[in-house]
Every structure is written in C-alpha cells, then in structure tokens.
C-alpha positions as CSV (number, residue, x, y, z in Angstrom):
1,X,91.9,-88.9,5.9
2,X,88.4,-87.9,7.5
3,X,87.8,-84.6,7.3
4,X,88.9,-83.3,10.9
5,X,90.3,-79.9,9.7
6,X,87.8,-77.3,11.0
7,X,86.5,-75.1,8.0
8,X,85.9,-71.3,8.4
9,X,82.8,-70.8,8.3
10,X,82.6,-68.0,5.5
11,X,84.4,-69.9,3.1
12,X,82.1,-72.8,3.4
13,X,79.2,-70.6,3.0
14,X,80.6,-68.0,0.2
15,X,78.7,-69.7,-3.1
16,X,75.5,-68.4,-1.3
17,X,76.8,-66.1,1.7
18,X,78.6,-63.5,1.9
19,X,78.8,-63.0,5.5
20,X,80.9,-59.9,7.9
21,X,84.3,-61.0,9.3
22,X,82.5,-60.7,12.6
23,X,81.5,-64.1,11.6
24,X,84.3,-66.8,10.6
25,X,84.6,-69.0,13.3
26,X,85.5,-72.9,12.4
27,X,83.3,-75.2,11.7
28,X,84.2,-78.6,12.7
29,X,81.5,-80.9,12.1
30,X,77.1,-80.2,10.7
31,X,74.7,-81.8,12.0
32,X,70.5,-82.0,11.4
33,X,69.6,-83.5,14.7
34,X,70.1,-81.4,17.6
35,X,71.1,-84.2,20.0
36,X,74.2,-85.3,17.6
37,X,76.1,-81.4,17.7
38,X,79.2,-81.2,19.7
39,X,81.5,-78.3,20.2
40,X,82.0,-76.1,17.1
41,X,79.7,-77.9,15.1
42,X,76.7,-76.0,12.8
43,X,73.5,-77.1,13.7
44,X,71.2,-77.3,10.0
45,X,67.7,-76.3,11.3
46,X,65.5,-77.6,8.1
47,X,61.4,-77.1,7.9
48,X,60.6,-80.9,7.2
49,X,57.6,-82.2,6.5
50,X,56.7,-83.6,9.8
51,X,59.4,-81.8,12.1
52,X,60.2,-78.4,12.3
53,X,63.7,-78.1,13.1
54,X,63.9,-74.5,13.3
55,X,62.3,-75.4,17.2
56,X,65.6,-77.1,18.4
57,X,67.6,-74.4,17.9
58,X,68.3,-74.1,21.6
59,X,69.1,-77.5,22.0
60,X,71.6,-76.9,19.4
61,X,73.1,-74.2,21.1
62,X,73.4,-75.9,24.3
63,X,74.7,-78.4,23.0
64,X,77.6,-76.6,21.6
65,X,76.9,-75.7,17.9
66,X,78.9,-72.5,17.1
67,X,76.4,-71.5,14.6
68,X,72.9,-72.0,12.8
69,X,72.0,-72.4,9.6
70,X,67.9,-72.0,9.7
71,X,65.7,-72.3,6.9
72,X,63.6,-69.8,5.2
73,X,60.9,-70.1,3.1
74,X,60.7,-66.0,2.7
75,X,63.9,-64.8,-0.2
76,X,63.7,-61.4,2.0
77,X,65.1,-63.2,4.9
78,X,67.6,-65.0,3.0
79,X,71.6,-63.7,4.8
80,X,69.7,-62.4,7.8
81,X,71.5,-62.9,11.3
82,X,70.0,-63.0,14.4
83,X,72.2,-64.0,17.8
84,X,71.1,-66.4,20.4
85,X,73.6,-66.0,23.4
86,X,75.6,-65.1,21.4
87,X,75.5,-67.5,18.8
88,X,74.7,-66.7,15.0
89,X,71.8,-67.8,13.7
90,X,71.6,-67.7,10.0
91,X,68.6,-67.4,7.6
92,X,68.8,-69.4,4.7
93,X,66.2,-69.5,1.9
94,X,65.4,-72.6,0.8
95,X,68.1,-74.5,2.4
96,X,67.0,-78.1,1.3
97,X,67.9,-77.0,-2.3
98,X,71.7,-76.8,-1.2
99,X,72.5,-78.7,1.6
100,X,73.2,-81.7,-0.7
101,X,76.1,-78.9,-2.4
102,X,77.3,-77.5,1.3
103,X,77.7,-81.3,2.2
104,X,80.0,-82.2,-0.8
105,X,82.1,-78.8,0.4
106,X,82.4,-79.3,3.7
107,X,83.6,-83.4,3.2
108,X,85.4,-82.9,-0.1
109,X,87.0,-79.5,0.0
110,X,89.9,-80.6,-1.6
111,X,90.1,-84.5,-3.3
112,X,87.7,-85.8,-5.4
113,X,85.1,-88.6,-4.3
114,X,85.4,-92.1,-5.2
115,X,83.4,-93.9,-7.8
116,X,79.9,-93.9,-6.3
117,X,77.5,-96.1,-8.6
118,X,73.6,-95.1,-8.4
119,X,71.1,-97.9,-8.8
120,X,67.2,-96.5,-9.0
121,X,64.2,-98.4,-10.1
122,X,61.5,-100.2,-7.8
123,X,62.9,-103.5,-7.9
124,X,66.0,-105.0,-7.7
125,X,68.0,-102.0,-6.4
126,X,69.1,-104.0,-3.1
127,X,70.3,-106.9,-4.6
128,X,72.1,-105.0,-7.8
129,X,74.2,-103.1,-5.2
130,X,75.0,-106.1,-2.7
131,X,76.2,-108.0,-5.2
132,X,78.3,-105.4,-7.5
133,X,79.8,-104.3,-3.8
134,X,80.4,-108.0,-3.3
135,X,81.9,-108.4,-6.9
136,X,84.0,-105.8,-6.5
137,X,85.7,-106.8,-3.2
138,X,86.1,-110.4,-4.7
139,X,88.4,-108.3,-7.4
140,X,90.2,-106.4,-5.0
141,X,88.3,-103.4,-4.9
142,X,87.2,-102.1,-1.3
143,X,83.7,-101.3,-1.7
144,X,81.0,-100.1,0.3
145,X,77.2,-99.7,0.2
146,X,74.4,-97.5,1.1
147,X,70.5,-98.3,0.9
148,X,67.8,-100.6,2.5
149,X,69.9,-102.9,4.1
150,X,72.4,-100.4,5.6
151,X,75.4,-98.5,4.8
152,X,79.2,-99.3,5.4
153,X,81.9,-101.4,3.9
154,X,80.5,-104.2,2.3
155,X,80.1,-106.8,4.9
156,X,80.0,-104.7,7.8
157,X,76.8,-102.6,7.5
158,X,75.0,-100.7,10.0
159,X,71.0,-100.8,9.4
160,X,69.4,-97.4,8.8
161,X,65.8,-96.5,8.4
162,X,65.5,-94.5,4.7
163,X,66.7,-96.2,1.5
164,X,68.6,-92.7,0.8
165,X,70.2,-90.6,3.8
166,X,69.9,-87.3,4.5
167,X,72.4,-85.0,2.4
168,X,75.3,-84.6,5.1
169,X,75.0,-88.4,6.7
170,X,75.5,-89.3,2.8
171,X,78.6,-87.1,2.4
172,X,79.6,-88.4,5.6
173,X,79.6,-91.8,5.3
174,X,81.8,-91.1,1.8
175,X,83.7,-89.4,3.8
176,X,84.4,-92.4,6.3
177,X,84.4,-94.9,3.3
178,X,87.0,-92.8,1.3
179,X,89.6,-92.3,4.3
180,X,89.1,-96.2,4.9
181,X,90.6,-96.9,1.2
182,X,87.3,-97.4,-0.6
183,X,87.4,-97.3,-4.5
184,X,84.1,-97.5,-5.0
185,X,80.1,-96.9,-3.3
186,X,77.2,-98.7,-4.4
187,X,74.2,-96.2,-3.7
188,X,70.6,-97.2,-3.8
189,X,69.2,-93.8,-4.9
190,X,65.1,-93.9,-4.1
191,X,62.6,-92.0,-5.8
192,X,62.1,-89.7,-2.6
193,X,65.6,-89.1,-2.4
194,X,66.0,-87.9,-6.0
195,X,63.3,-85.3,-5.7
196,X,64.2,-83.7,-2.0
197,X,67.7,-83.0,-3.4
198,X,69.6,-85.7,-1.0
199,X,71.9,-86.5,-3.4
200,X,72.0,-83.6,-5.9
201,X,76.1,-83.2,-5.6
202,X,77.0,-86.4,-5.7
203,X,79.2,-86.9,-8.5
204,X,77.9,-90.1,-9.8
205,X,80.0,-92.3,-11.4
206,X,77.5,-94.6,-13.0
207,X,73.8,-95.2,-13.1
208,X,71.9,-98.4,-13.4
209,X,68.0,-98.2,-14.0
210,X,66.3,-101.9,-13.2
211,X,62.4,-101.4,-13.8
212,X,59.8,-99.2,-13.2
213,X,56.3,-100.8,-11.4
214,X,53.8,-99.6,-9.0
215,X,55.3,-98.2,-6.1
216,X,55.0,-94.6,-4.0
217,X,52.0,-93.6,-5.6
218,X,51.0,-92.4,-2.3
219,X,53.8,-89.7,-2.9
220,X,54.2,-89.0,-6.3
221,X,50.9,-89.6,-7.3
222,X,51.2,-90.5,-10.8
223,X,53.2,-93.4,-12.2
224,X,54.4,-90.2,-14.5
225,X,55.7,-88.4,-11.6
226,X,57.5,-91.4,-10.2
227,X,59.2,-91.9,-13.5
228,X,60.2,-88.4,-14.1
229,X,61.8,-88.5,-10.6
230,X,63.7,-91.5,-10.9
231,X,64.6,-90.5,-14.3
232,X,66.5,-87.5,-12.4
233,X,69.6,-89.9,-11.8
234,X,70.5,-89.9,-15.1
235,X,69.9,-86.3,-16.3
236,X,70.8,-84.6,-13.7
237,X,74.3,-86.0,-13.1
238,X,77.5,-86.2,-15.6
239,X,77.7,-89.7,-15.7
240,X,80.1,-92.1,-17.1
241,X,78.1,-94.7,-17.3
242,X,74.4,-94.8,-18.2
243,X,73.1,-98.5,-17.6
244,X,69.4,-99.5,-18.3
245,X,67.3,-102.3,-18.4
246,X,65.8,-102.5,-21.9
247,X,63.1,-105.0,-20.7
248,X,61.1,-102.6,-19.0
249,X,59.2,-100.5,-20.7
250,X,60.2,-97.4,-19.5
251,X,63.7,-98.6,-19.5
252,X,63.1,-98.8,-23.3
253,X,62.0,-95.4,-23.5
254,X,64.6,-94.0,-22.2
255,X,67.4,-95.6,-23.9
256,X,66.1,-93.6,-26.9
257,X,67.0,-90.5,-25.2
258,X,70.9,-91.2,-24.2
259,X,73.0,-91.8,-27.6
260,X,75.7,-93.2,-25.3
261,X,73.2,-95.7,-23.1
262,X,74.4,-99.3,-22.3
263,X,71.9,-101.8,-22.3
264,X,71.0,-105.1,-20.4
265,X,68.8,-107.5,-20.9
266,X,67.4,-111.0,-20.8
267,X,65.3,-111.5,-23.9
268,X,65.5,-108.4,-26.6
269,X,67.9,-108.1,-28.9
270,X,70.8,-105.8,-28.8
271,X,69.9,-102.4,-30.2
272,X,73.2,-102.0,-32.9
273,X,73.8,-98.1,-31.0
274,X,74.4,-98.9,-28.3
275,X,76.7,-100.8,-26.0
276,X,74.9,-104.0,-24.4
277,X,74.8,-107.3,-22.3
278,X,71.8,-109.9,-23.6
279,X,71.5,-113.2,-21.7
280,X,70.5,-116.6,-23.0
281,X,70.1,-120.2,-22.2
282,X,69.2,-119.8,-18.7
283,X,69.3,-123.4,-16.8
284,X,67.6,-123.8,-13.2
285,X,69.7,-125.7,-11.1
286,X,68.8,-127.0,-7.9
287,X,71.4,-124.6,-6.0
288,X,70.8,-121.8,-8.2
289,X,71.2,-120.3,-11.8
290,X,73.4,-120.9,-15.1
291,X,73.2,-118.8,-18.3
292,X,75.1,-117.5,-20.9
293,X,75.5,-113.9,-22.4
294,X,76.9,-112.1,-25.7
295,X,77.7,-108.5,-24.8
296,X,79.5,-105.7,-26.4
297,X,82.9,-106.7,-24.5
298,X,82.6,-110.7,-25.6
299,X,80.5,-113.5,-25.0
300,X,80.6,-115.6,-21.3
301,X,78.9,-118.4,-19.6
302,X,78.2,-117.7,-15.7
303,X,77.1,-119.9,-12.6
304,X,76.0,-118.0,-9.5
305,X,73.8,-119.4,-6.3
306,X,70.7,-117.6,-7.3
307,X,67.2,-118.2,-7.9
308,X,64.7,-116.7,-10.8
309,X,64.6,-115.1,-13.7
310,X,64.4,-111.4,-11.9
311,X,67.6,-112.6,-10.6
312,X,69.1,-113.3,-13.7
313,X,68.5,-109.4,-14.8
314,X,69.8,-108.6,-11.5
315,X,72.9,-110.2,-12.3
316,X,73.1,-108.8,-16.3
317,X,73.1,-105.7,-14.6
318,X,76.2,-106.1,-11.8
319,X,78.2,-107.9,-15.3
320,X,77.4,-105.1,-17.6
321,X,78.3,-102.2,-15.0
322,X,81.8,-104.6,-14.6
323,X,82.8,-104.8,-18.1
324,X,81.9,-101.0,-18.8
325,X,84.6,-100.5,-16.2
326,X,87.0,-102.5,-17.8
327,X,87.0,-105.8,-15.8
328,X,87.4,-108.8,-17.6
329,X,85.0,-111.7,-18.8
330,X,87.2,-113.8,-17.2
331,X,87.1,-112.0,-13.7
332,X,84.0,-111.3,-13.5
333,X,83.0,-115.3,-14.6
334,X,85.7,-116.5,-11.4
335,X,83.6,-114.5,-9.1
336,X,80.2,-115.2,-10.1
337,X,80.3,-118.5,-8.2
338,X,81.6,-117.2,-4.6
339,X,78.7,-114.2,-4.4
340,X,76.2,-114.8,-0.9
341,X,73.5,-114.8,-1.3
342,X,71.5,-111.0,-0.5
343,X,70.0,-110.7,3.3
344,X,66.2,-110.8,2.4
345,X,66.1,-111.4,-0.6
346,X,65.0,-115.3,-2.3
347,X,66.8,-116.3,1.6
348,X,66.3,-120.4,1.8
349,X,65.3,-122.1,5.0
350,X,65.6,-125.4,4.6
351,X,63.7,-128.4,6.9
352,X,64.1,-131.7,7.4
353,X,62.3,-134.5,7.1
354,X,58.9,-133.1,4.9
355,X,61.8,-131.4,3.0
356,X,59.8,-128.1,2.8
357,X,61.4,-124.9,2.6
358,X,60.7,-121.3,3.2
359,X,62.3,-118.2,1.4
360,X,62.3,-114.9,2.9
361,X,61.6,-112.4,0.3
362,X,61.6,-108.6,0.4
363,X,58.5,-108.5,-2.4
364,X,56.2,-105.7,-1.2
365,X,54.7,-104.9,-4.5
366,X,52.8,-106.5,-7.0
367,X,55.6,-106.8,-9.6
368,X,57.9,-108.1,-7.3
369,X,55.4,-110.8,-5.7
370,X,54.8,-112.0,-9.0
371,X,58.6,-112.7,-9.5
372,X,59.1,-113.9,-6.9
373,X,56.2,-116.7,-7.0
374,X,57.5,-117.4,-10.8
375,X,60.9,-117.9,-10.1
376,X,60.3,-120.4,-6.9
377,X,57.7,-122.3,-9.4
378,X,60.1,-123.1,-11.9
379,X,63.1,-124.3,-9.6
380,X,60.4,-126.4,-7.7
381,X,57.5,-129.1,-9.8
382,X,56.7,-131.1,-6.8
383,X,55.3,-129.5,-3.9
384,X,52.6,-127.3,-3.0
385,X,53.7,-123.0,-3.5
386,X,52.2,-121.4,-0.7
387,X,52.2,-117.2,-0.1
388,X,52.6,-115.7,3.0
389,X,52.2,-112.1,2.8
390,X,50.2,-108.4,3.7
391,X,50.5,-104.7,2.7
392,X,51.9,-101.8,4.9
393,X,49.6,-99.6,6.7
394,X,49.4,-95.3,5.4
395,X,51.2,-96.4,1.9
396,X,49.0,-97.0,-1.7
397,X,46.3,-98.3,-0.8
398,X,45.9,-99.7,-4.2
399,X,48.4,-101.8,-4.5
400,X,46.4,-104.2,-2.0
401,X,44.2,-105.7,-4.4
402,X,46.8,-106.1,-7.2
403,X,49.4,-108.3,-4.8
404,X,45.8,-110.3,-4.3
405,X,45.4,-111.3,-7.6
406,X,49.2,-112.0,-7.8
407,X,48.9,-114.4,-5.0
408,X,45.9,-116.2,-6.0
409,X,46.8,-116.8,-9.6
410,X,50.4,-118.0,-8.6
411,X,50.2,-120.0,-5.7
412,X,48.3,-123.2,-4.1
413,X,47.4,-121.7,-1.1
414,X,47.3,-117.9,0.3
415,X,47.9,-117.0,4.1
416,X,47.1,-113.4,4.7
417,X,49.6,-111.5,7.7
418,X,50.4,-108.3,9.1
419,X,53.1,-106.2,7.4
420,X,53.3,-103.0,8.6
421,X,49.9,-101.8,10.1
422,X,51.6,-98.5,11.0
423,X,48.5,-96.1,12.4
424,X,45.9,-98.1,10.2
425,X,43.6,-100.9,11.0
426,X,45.6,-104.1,10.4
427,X,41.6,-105.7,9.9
428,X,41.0,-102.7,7.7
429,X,44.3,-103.6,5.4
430,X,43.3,-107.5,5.1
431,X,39.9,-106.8,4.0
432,X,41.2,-104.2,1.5
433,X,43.3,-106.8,0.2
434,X,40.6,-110.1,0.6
435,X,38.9,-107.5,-2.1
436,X,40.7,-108.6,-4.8
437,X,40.8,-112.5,-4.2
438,X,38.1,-114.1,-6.4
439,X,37.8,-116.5,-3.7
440,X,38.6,-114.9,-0.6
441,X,37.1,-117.9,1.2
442,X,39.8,-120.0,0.7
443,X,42.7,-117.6,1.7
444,X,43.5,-118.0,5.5
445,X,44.2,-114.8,7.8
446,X,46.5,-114.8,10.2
447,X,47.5,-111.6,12.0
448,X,50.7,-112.9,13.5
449,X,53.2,-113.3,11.5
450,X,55.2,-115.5,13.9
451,X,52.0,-117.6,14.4
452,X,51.4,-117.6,10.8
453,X,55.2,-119.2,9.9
454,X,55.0,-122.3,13.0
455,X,51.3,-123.1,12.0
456,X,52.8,-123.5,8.6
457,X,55.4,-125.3,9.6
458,X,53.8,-127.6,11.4
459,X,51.5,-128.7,8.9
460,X,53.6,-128.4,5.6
461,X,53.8,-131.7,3.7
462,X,56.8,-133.0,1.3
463,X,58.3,-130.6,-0.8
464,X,56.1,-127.3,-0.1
465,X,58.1,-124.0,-0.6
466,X,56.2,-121.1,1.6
467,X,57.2,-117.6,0.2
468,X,57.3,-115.2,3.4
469,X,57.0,-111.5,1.6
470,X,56.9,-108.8,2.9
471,X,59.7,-108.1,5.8
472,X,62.6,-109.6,3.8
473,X,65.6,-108.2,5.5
474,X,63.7,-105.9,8.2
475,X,63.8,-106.7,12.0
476,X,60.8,-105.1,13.4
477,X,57.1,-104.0,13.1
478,X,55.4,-100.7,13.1
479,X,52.2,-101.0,15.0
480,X,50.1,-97.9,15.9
481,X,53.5,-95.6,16.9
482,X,55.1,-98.4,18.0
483,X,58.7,-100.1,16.7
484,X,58.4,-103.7,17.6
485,X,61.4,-106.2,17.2
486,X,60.7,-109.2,15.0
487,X,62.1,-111.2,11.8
488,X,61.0,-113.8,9.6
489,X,64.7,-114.7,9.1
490,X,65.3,-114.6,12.9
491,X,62.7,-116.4,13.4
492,X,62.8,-119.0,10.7
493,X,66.8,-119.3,11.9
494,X,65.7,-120.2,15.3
495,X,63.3,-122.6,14.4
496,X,65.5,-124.2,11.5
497,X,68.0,-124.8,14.6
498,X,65.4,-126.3,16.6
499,X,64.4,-128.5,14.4
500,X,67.6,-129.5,13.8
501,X,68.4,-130.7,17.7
502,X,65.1,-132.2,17.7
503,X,65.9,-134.3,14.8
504,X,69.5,-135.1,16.0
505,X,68.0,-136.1,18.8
C-alpha cells in the first residue's frame, strides 16, 4: 500500500528530535516545494545552493503544512521552535545530511524496500538501467526506473530534470513503485547525487560501476574528486552485489579493494578472485550485435538489436547483474533478442532512396563521442560518417576542445550546432570548441540545430550515417533563461514520415 497513514510527528523526528508533547500532530505527507504542500503536510525548508527555501515558509503555511522543518547552519539552533500562526517551525542543523534518512522513515516505516539496483559512472548509466528494467519485466519481474530519461514503471516514465531526485521524491516514487507490485528499481545514481546525500538511505541492493571519463569537472573539480564521489555507491552502502567494469581503469582499481567484487568485461581476462562475465567473438550485424561470453555462472552466446562495442559492455553488464541474481543463461539468452532499443541512445532514422541514416545519440563527452563514432564506423564501410554536435553552455569548459579532436579524427565531415547555450555565448562555445580542430576551416557551423539536420538531409549522398550528439533523448533547449521545446528525434520522426508520403507518393 502507499503510505497514507499519517505519522506523528515526534516519532518521525525522535533519532534527531526530541520534541514536547505540545507538538505531535500527524504528518501526512513532506514536501520541498512550497506550492506542492496540502493539508497536514511538513513543509522541508532547505538552504540550497541557488534557492533559499527557508523564504517560503509562509507560502507553506498557507498552503496548509502543519509544520516546518527549517534548516540551520548554526548547531546552537539545532531543536529550536519558533511559531508562525500558530504553526511550528523547527530548526534543524544541517538538515541536508538527513533528509535522505527521514525520507526512508516516513515511506518505509514498517516493510522493507524492494531491490533497488544503483548504476554510477559517466557513461552508459541510461542505457545499463533501461535495459536491466526491460530484462527484468521480460522475466516477469515488475520493474521500474529512475534517472535521465524519467522515473516510473518501466515503459511508462515521466521525464524529470536531475539524473538523481531529491531525497523525499526518491523515497516517494519507491513508495508508489512498491505499492504497484514492483520487485525491483533501476536507479541511475549521479555523481552530484552521491555527494549531496540524495540517496544516503537507500538500501541498495546492487551496484554496477560502467567507466569513469571527463565529466563535472566544473563541480568536483578534480577527476579525483569525481571518482571519490562516485566511488561512494559502493562504500557507503551494504550491498549485495558489487558489479564493476574491469576495463576502465578506475574500474580496475577498485576491484582491488572489494574481495567479493564481480567483474565484467569485454577484453581482459577473468581475475581467478573474483566472480566474472568476459565477452568474445563479437560479430556486427547489419540490425545489431552477436557475441559470446564465459562467466562465472556458464558460458552463452547472445543476439540483441544493438550497435557498438560500448554497447556490448552495456550489455555484459545487465547479464552479469542477471546471473548474480540467480537468473538463468538460458533466460536471460531468450530475452536478449526482444530488448528496444534505449530512447536516445544509438536511435536509427532511416531514409529512403540515398539510403542515409541518422542516429540520435546522447554523447556529450569526449569519451562518449568517440564511441559512438567507432561503433557507427564499424557497422557501416560505405558511406561518408558525418558528426553533428556542440557543448553546453556554464559546464567544463574544457571538455570543448577534446570532443573537437574526437570529431575530426573520427568522422568525414564535422557540422558544429548549438547544445545547450544556457546564459553563455552560443558564438563564444563554437569558437571555444573550433580551438581544437586542426582545420577548423573545413568544419561547418550551424547554430540551428533543426536547420543543421534538413540541410543535411537534403544533401546527404548514398549510404552517409550523420551522428546527431548531443540532445539524445532531451526535448528542449536552454537559451539565456529560457526552456525551449525541440528534439532531434521529434524532429528526425517528422521528417522520416515526410519523406515517406513524398516517396509513396
């Protein structure tokens, strides 16, 4: 069932609290944004980065939140109570540090939470845990995920605009997935996440760990930093499983630490302490990807509608975290086949009669451009490879020059576009990145993405593949302060069905 029962409120704040009988009303609901409380409901005033929460306290309290919880930076204020009409207002020190804990009380006060499996790293995480959801529904498991593309039962996700939620929407939506008969939630657990405490009571089932590359170094700082906080997932947590990629480096380095770490991995040999899944014998087919594997649990041969050799890691990773849990080779091999393919990520737009075709790829980094531009060279010999992509706006800005160098050394022909300017100069971003083309004469710049895609279209010749980075499964732009709707999948959809009448014509 949903947690409906009203909880009094100084039982659900007694770990930290211990409050006069004067106040032990019900709680029936928490809530961080003031325009979301209803009747009974505590109102979480946080100090964020950006917005201070602490100012819509009145809001709160007109909108009917029976008590605050407001966040103090000062340990002397921590338990003090002030009343606004009549309404409590709590001081908490350091509430971020908790909330993650009061969440998991208030949602799960008296059953356990499902399995909910983790997946950190800076590529891959997406895919992993659309595919292990859809896996696991194809076996008769109701699954759900929760990460870039949205969060709800698998197949029926609503979009959402932070890879990781905020600690009480997470144990929310758990809430909602358990009382609808879920058995298990694919989580993609980011890097910011991890180290602001959003998912510090979860009781993780599993981890998986898929590669560490530049990424966020406009938070973190340090590629150290952003290692150490992805590396939280799996020391931080009393996991069953702990799954990691031993081709990446720091994936490597890791495994030393965790006697009881499984392994994946497409080229290195199994180390003999540890459980593991090694692929081999990879075949590029024309509609996607064959291999075969030897693993701790048995050896198997798979077929699934997939393209490159990132995605053959992807997929070493959904088998391993399968047979850990006891699944079969067998199972897991009748599935493989039936997977759909991930929104956004290697998506194939096919058009007639040049018999080019664009893919619509999430790649935003320089690792992850390189992939994908390697993997669309060896299912294709014939035509030209042509890249289509830009950097965001107020991210690391050196990243720019490194997706440059990617693009000219992998692809016939470059076409610079907007990403997502946000408040910087979209002019200022392209000639950031033009910096790091050897000949940046030769690379065309086009703003407009949509302009971009139909000039290409019009003038691609047999057999081209275009790679449209970037957006993958996103629907808009951020310009200046500004959300603007667009998609290179709605659009390339729209035009693919154009075509189509135009050539049936």
């Amino acid at each position: 069932m949903p947690n409906k029962i009203a909880h009094p409120l100084n039982l659900l704040l007694s770990p930290w609290l211990s409050l006069p009988n004067t106040i032990s009303m019900p709680v029936a609901g928490m809530t961080l944004d003031s325009r979301k409380v209803k009747n009974n409901y505590l109102f979480v005033a946080l100090q964020g980065g950006t917005v201070d929460g602490r100012l819509f306290i009145e809001n709160a309290i007109q909108g009917g939140a029976c008590v605050v919880l407001a966040e103090t930076k000062d340990k002397q204020q921590h338990g003090m109570i002030e009343s606004n009409n009549e309404t409590p207002i709590i001081h908490f020190y350091d509430l971020t540090k908790v909330l993650s804990k009061l969440a998991y009380q208030f949602y799960f006060p008296d059953a356990d939470c499902h399995k909910v499996i983790g997946v950190t790293g800076t590529n891959g995480k997406t895919t992993i845990a659309t595919l292990l959801a859809n896996c696991l529904t194809l076996l008769n498991q109701k699954s759900a995920q929760m990460g870039t593309i949205g969060n709800g039962l698998f197949g029926e996700l609503v979009s959402s605009l932070n890879t990781t939620l905020d600690p009480l929407s997470v144990f929310a939506c758990l809430n909602d997935y358990q009382w609808q008969g879920t058995k298990y939630t694919m989580m993609e657990v980011s890097s910011h996440g991890l180290v602001q405490e959003r998912v510090s009571a979860v009781p993780f089932h599993s981890a998986i760990f898929t590669n560490l590359t530049r990424d966020h170094l406009d938070y973190h700082g340090t590629m150290q930093a952003y290692g150490d906080a992805k590396k939280k997932l799996f020391e931080d947590f009393p996991l069953k499983h702990r799954i990691i990629n031993l081709d990446d480096k720091t994936g490597a380095t890791w495994v030393d630490e965790y006697p009881d770490a499984i392994t994946f991995s497409t080229h290195n040999k199994r180390l003999l302490s540890h459980r593991y899944l090694m692929t081999h014998r990879v075949r590029y087919l024309a509609q996607g990807l064959a291999f075969c594997f030897e693993s701790s649990w048995g050896n198997g041969e798979i077929v699934a509608p997939f393209y490159g050799d990132f995605n053959v890691s992807n997929l070493a990773a959904v088998i391993t975290q399968l047979l850990a849990d006891e699944f079969t080779i067998h199972a897991v091999q009748q599935v493989m086949p039936l997977l759909s393919t991930v929104a956004g990520r290697m998506e194939q737009y096919h058009f007639e009669p040049q018999n080019s075709t664009f893919v619509v790829d999430y790649a935003h980094t320089p690792d992850a451009l390189e992939k994908a531009l390697l993997a669309l060279k060896k299912h294709s010999h014939r035509g030209r490879l042509i890249c289509v992509f830009g950097c965001g706006g107020d991210r690391d800005k050196g990243k720019r020059t490194e997706m440059a160098k990617v693009a000219e050394a992998f692809a016939d022909k470059v076409v610079l576009v907007d990403d997502n300017p946000r408040t910087e100069s979209a002019e200022q971003i392209m000639s950031d990145i033009l910096v790091g083309f050897t000949q940046p004469d030769r690379v065309e710049c086009i703003h407009d993405r949509k302009q971009a895609i139909e000039q290409l279209l019009a003038t691609s010749q047999e057999d081209d593949l275009i790679l449209v980075a970037g957006k993958g499964h996103e629907d808009y732009q951020i310009i200046g302060d500004k959300r603007i709707d667009y998609s290179d999948r709605v659009l390339l959809a729209s035009l693919q069905l154009l075509h189509k009448k135009k050539t049936d014509l």
